[in-house]
C-alpha positions as CSV (number, residue, x, y, z in Angstrom):
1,X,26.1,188.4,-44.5
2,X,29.8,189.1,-43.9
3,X,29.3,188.9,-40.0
4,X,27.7,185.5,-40.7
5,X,30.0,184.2,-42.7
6,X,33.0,185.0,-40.6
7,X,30.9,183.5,-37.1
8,X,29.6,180.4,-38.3
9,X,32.9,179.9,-39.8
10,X,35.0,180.3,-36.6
11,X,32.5,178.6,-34.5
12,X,32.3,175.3,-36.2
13,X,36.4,175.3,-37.6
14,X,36.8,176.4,-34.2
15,X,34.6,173.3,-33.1
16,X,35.8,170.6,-35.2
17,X,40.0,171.9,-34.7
18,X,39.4,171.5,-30.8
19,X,37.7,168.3,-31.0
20,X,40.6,167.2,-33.7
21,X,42.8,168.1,-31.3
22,X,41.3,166.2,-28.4
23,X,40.6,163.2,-29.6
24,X,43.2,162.9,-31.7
25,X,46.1,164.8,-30.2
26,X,47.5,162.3,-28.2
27,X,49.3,165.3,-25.8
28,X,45.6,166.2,-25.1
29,X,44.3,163.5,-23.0
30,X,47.6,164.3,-20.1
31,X,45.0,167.0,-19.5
32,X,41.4,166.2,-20.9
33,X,40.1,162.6,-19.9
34,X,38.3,161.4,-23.8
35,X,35.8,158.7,-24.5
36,X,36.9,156.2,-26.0
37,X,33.8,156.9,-28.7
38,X,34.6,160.2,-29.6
39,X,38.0,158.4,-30.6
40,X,37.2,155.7,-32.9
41,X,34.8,157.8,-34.5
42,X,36.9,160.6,-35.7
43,X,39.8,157.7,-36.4
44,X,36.8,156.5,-38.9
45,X,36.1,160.0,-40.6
46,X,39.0,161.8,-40.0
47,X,39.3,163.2,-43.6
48,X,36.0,163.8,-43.8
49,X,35.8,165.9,-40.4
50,X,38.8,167.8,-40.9
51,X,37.4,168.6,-44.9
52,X,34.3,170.3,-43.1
53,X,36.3,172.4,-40.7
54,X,38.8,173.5,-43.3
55,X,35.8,174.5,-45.4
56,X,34.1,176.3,-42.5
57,X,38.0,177.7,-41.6
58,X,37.8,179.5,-45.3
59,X,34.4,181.0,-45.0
60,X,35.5,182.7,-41.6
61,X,38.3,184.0,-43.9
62,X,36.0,185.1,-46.7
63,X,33.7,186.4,-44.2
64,X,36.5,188.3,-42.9
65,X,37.5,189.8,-46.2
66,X,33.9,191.2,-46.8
67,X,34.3,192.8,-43.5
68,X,32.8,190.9,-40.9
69,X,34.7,190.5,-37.0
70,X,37.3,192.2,-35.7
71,X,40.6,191.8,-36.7
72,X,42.1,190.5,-33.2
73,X,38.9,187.9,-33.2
74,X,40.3,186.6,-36.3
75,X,44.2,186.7,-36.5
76,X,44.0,185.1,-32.9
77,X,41.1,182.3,-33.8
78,X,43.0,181.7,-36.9
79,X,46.7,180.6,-35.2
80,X,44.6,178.7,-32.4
81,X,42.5,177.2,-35.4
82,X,45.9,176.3,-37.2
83,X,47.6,174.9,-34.5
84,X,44.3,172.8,-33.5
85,X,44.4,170.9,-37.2
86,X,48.2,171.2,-38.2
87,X,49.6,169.9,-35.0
88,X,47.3,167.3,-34.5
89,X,47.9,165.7,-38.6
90,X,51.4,166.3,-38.3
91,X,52.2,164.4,-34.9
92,X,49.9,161.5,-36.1
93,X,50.7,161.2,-39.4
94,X,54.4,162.5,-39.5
95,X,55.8,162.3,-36.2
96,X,55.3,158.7,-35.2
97,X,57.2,157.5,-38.3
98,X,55.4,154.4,-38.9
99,X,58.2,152.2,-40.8
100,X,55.5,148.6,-41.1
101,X,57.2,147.9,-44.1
102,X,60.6,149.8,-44.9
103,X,62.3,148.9,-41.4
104,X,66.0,148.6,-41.3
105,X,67.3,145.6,-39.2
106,X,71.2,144.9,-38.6
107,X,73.6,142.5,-37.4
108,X,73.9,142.2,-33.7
109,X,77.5,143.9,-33.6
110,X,76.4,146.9,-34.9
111,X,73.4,146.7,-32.5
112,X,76.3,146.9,-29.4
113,X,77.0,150.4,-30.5
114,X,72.5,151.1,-29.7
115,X,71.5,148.8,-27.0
116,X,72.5,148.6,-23.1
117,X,73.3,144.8,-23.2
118,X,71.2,144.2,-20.1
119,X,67.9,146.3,-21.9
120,X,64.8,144.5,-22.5
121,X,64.0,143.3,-26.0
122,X,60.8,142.5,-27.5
123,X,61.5,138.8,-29.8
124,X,59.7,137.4,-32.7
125,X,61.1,134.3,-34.1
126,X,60.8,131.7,-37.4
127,X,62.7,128.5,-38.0
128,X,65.2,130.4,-36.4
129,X,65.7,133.3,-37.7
130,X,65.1,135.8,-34.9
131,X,64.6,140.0,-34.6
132,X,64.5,141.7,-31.0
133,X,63.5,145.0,-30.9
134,X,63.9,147.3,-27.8
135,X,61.8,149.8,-26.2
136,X,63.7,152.5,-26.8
137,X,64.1,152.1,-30.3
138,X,60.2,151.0,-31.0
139,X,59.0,154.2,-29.0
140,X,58.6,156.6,-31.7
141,X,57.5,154.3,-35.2
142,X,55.3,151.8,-33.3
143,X,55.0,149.8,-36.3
144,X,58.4,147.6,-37.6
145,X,58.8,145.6,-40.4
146,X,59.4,145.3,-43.8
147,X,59.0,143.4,-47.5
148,X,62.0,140.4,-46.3
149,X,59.5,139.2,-43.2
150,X,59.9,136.8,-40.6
151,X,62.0,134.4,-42.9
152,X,59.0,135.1,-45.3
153,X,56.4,135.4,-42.9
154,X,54.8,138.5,-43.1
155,X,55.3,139.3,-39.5
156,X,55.2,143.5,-38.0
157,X,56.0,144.1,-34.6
158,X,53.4,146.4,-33.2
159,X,54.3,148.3,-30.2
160,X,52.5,150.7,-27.6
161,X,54.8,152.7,-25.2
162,X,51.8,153.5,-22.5
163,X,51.2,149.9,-22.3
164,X,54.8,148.8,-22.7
165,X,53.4,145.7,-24.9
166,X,54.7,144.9,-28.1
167,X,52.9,142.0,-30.5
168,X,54.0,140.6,-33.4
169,X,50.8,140.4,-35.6
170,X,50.6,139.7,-39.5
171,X,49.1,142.5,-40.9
172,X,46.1,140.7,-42.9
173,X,42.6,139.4,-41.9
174,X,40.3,136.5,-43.7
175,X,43.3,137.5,-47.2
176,X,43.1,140.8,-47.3
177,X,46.5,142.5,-46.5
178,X,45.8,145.8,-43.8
179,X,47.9,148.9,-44.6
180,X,48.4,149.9,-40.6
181,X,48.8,153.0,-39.4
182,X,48.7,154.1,-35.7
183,X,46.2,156.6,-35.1
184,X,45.6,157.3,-31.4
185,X,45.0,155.6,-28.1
186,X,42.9,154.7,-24.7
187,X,43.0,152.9,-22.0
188,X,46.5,153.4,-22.2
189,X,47.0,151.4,-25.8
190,X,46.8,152.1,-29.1
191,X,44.1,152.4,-31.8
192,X,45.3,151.6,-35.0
193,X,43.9,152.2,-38.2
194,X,43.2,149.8,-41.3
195,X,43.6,152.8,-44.1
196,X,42.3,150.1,-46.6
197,X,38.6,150.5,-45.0
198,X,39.3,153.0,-42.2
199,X,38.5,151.1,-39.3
200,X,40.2,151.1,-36.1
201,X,41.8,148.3,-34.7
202,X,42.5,147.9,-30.9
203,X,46.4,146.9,-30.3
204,X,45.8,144.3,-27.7
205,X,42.6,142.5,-29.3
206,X,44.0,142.8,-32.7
207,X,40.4,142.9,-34.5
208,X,38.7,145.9,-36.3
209,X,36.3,147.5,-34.7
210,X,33.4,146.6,-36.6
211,X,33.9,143.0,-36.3
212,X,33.2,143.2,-32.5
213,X,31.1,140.3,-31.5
214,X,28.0,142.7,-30.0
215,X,26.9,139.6,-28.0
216,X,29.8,138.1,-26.1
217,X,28.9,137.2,-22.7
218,X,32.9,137.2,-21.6
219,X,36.0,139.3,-22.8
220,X,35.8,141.5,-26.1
221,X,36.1,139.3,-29.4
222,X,35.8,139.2,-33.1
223,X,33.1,137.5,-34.4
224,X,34.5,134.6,-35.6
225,X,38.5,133.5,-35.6
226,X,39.5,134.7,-38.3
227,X,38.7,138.3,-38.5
228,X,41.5,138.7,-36.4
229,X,45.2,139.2,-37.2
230,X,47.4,136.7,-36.6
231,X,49.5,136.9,-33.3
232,X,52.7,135.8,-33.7
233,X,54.8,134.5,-30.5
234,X,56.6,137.4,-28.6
235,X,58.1,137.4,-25.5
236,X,60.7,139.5,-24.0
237,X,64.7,138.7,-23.2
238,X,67.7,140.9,-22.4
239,X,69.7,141.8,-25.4
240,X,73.0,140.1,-23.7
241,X,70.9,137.1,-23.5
242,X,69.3,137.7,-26.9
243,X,73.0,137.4,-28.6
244,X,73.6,134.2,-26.9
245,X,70.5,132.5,-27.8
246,X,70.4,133.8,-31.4
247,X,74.0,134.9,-32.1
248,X,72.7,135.3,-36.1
249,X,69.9,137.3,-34.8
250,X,68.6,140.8,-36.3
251,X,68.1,144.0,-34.6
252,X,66.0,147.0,-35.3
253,X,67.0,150.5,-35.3
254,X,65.6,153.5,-35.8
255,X,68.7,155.0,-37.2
256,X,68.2,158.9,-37.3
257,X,67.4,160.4,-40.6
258,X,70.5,162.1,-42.8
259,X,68.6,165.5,-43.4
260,X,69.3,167.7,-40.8
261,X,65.9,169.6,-40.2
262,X,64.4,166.1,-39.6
263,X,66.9,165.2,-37.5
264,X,66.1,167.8,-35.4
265,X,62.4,167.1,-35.9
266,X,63.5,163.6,-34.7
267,X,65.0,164.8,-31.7
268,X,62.0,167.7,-30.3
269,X,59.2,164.9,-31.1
270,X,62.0,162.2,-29.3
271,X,61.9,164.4,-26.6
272,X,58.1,165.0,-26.0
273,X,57.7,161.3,-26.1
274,X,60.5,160.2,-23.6
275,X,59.5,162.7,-21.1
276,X,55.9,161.5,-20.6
277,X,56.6,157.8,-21.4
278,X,59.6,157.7,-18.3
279,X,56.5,159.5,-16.0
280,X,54.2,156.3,-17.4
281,X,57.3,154.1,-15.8
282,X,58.0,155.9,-12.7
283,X,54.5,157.2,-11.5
284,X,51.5,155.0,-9.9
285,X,49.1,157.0,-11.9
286,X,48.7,156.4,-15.8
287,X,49.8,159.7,-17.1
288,X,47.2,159.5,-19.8
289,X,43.9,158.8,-17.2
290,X,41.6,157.8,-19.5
291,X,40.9,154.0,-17.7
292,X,37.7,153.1,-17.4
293,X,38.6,150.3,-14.9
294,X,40.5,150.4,-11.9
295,X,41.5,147.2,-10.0
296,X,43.9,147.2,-7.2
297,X,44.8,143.0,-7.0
298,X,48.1,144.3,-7.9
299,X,49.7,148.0,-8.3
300,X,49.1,149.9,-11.7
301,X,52.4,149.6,-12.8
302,X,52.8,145.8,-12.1
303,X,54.6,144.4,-15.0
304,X,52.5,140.6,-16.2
305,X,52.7,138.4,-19.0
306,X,48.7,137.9,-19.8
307,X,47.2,135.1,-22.4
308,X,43.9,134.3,-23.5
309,X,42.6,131.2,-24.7
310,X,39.2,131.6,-25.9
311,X,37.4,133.6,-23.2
312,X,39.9,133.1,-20.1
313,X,42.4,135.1,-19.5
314,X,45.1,134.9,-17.1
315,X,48.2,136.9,-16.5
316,X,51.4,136.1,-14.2
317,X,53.9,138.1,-12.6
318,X,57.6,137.2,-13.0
319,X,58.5,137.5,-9.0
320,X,55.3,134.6,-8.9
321,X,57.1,132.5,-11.6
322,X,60.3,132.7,-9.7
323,X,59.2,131.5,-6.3
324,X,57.7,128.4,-7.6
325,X,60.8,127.4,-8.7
326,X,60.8,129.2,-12.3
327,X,57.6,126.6,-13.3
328,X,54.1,127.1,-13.0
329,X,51.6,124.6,-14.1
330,X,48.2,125.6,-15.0
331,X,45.1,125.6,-17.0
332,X,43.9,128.0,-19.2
333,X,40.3,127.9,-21.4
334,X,40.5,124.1,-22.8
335,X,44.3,124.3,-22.8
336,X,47.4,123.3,-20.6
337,X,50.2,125.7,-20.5
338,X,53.3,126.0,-18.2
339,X,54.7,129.5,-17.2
340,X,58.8,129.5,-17.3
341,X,61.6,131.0,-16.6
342,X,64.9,130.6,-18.0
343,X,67.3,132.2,-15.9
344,X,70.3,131.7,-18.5
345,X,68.0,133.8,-21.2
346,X,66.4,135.9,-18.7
347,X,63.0,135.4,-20.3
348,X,59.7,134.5,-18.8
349,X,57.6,132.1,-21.7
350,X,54.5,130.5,-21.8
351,X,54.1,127.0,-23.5
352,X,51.4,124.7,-24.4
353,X,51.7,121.5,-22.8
354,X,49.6,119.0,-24.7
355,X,51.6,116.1,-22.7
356,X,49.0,115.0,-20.5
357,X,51.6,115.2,-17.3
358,X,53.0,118.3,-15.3
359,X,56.0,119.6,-16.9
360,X,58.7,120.4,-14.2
361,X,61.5,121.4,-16.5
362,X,61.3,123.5,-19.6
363,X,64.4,125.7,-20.8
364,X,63.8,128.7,-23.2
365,X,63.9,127.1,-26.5
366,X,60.6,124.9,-24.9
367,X,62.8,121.5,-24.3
368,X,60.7,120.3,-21.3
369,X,60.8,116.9,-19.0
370,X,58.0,115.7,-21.1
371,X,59.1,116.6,-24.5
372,X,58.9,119.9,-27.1
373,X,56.9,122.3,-26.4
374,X,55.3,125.2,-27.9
375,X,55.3,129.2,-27.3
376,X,51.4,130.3,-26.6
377,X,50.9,133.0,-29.4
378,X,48.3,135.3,-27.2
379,X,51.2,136.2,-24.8
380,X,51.5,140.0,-24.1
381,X,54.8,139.6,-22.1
382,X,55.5,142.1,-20.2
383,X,52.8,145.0,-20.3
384,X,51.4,146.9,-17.5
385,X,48.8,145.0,-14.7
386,X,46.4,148.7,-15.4
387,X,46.4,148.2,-19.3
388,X,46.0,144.1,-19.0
389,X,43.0,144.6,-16.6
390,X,41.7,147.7,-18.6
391,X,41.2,144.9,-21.5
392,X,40.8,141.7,-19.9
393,X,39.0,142.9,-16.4
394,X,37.7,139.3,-16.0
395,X,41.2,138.2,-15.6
396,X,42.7,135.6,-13.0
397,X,46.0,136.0,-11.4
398,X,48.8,134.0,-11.0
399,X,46.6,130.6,-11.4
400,X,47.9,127.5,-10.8
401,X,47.4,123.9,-11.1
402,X,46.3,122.2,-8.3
403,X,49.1,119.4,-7.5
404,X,48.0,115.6,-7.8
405,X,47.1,114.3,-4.2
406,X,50.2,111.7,-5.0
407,X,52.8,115.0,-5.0
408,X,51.0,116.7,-2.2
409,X,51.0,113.6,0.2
């Protein structure tokens, strides 16, 4: 009975820590390529998974006691076992320091003393009042917001590092607020999780899992409208252009904690996370492989600003923008939009144009030739052409409006 005990025990703790570990782990999949399936299901049951190998993890303890295995089977299964399960719960659940709710924004003057003036920023904006949020300081929490919102609007900027694509969503569905929490992710974007009913939520669609619409014929969608969060406008900017456009403007940072030992918890989990996230920059390859799609209409690491308006999706590249004279005209789903860029701002925006004419002139805060305009709220400015097309692999490129024959005589 002993022997048995202490076996089964370390088989299936050993099991269940590896597969934790795996499909959890994050670290894991520069090495092991995971389905996307074994992902979302242990983001679903994590607790319950991880109460079944502790439980199996103490029987190969009691078994051991009674004086079944040998002791260097069990003193070495039982730090590999450890590390499997405490790693993977404390870089998940401790080191990304989700702060959805208690972030700390400041006056841009203090933000000088954070921020290379000519870094990108990631913008959400509300009669107004404005908050940028760079890369760097969004890489480790993911999550930013907190209880004064978007000048009341609950608004949380979500971000993903592997996709460098930030969204401003607010965090409720059909009422009923969503207690996020980021769990994991693949195809090179996050998987977060609704802790309120435990389902996992795809960053770029912004819709739980189990509100997939099992019989869309185009790109992946909710069933209806509103089962999905909110996106809120959010385009990107350079912070020296940020403080001239919104010069009362608030900026996050992730001010490093007081107490020492997290400080330098901070800094070794900072570390692990720039390293890989500078190769995701610098290298062709995804250093997470765990694509499913592969198109080569433009190189991996292509940086496009991608919308969706019902089931059409189309992405431009800034360079594209630029060479037609910083405005492109074009048709997306049912809707008009116009592609700019605002050289003053250094931004790259997408409006909708319900004028009825070609807009040739548009500056950042959407004054155009043929009156106000409005920001499109499915941008992802700025991501990655390998995670857009992972998501949207139907997508067009660079589409434009044909010109009237009167403009092209």
């Amino acid at each position: 009975m002993a022997y048995f005990l202490f076996y089964a025990g370390f088989a299936i703790s050993a099991g269940i820590g590896f597969l934790y570990f795996r499909d959890l782990g994050d670290v894991s999949q520069m090495l092991l390529k995971v389905k996307r399936k074994n992902t979302v299901r242990f983001i679903r049951h994590e607790y319950k998974i991880i109460s079944v190998g502790l439980i199996a993890l103490m029987t190969m303890i009691v078994g051991f006691a009674m004086g079944g295995g040998s002791p260097w089977i069990f003193w070495i299964s039982l730090v590999v076992i450890a590390f499997f399960f405490l790693f993977t719960w404390v870089w998940v659940h401790v080191g990304l320091r989700n702060q959805k709710d208690k972030a700390k924004y400041y006056p841009i003057n203090v933000a000088r003393d954070y921020i290379n003036p000519s870094a990108s920023v990631l913008v959400i904006e509300n009669n107004g009042h404005a908050r940028a949020h760079s890369d760097a300081q969004l890489l480790r929490p993911h999550l930013a917001g907190n209880k004064d919102g978007l000048d009341g609007e609950d608004v949380v900027m979500t971000y993903c590092a592997m996709a460098n694509l930030g969204i401003g969503y607010s965090p409720s569905i059909e009422g009923q607020k969503l207690n996020l929490e980021v769990l994991a992710q693949h195809g090179n974007n996050l998987i977060l999780r609704d802790n309120n009913t435990g389902e996992p939520i795809q960053h770029i669609y912004g819709f739980k899992e189990a509100d997939i619409d099992p019989n869309s014929d185009g790109p992946v969608c909710a069933l209806r409208p509103s089962l999905s969060m909110k996106p809120w406008p959010t385009f990107r900017m350079s912070f020296r252009a940020f403080q001239k456009a919104y010069p009362d403007g608030e900026v996050f940072i992730n001010m490093p904690p007081k107490n020492p030992i997290m400080r330098l918890f901070d800094m070794v989990i900072g570390l692990a996370f720039g390293s890989g996230i500078e190769r995701q920059h610098q290298e062709s390859a995804p250093v997470m492989d765990n694509m499913t799609h592969y198109d080569d209409r433009l190189t991996n690491k292509t940086y496009v600003w991608g919308v969706t308006v019902g089931t059409d999706a189309v992405c431009w590249t800034d360079d594209f923008v630029i060479e037609h004279d910083n405005v492109v005209n074009a048709k997306v789903g049912d809707r008009d939009l116009v592609v700019a860029y605002d050289p003053k701002f250094e931004s790259l925006g997408v409006w909708y144009n319900d004028s009825g004419a070609v807009v040739s002139k548009v500056d950042f805060f959407g004054n155009s030739d043929n009156g106000k305009l409005e920001r499109v709220e499915t941008l992802r400015a700025g991501l990655f052409w390998h995670v857009w097309v992972e998501f949207f692999p139907h997508t067009d490129i660079n589409r434009i409006a044909a010109k009237p024959k009167s403009d092209a005589a």
